[in-house]
C-alpha positions in Angstrom: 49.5 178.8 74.5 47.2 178.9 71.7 46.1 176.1 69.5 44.9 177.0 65.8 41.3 175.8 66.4 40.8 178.3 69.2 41.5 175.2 72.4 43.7 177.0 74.8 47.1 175.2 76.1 48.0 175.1 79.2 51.6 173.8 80.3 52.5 172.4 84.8 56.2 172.3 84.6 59.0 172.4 87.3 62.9 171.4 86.6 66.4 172.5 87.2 68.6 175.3 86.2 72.6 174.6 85.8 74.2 178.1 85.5 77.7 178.9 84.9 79.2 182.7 85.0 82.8 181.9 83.7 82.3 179.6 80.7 80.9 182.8 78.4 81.5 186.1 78.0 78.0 186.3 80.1 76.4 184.1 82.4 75.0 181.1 80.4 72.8 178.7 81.5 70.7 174.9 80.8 67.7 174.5 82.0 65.4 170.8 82.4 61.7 171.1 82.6 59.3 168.6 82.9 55.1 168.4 83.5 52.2 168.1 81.5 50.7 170.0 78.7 46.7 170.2 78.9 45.0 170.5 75.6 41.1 170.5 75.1 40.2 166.8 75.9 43.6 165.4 76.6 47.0 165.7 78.9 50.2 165.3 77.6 53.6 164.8 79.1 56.2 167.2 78.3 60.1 167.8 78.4 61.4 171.2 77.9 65.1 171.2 77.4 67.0 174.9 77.0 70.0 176.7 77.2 70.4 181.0 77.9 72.3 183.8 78.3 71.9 186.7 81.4 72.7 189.7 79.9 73.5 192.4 82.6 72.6 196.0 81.5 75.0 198.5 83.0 73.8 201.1 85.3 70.4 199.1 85.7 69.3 196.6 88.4 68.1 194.0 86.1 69.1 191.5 83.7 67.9 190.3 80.1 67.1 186.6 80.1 67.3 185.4 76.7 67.0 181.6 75.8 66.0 179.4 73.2 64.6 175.2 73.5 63.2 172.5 72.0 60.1 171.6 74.0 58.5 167.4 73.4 55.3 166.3 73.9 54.6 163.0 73.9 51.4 161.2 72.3 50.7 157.8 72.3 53.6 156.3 70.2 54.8 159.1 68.9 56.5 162.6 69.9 55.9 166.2 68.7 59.2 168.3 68.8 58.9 172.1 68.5 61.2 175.3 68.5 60.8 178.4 71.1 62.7 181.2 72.0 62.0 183.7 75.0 63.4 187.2 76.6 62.6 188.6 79.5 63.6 190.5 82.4 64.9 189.7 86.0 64.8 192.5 88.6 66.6 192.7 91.6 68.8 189.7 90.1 72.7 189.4 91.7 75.0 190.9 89.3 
């Protein structure tokens, strides 16, 4: 990440994936991440909750991963709670 005064963020997390491939027309997914985020001078815990969609692409051997959360960072007393989105790409993903 990038902060507006120029610091670079960095983000350690790890977590768990529940998927399910019947609930949706698509598979759908909730992720759980936790770790730290590092900005200039300071660490930060962190809690990324999300949820997604794998969209298969016929007649290729990848999927679109699309997903959107609410990542929290915790400060001392008080909690900063943003908005994200992602897509990417999974090759050689089960179809």
């Amino acid at each position: 990440g990038h902060e507006w005064d120029g610091g670079t963020v960095i983000e350690v997390l790890g977590g768990l994936r529940a998927s399910n491939d019947t609930l949706l027309k698509w598979p759908c997914f909730a992720e759980l991440k936790v770790g730290l985020t590092h900005y200039p001078g300071a660490n930060r815990p962190v809690v990324h909750p999300s949820v997604g969609l794998e969209l298969p692409w016929s007649g290729h051997d990848f999927k679109v991963i699309a997903s959107v959360g609410t990542p929290i960072v915790f400060f001392s007393g008080n909690s900063d709670i943003g908005l994200e989105g992602g897509i990417g790409l999974a090759w050689g993903a089960r179809r």
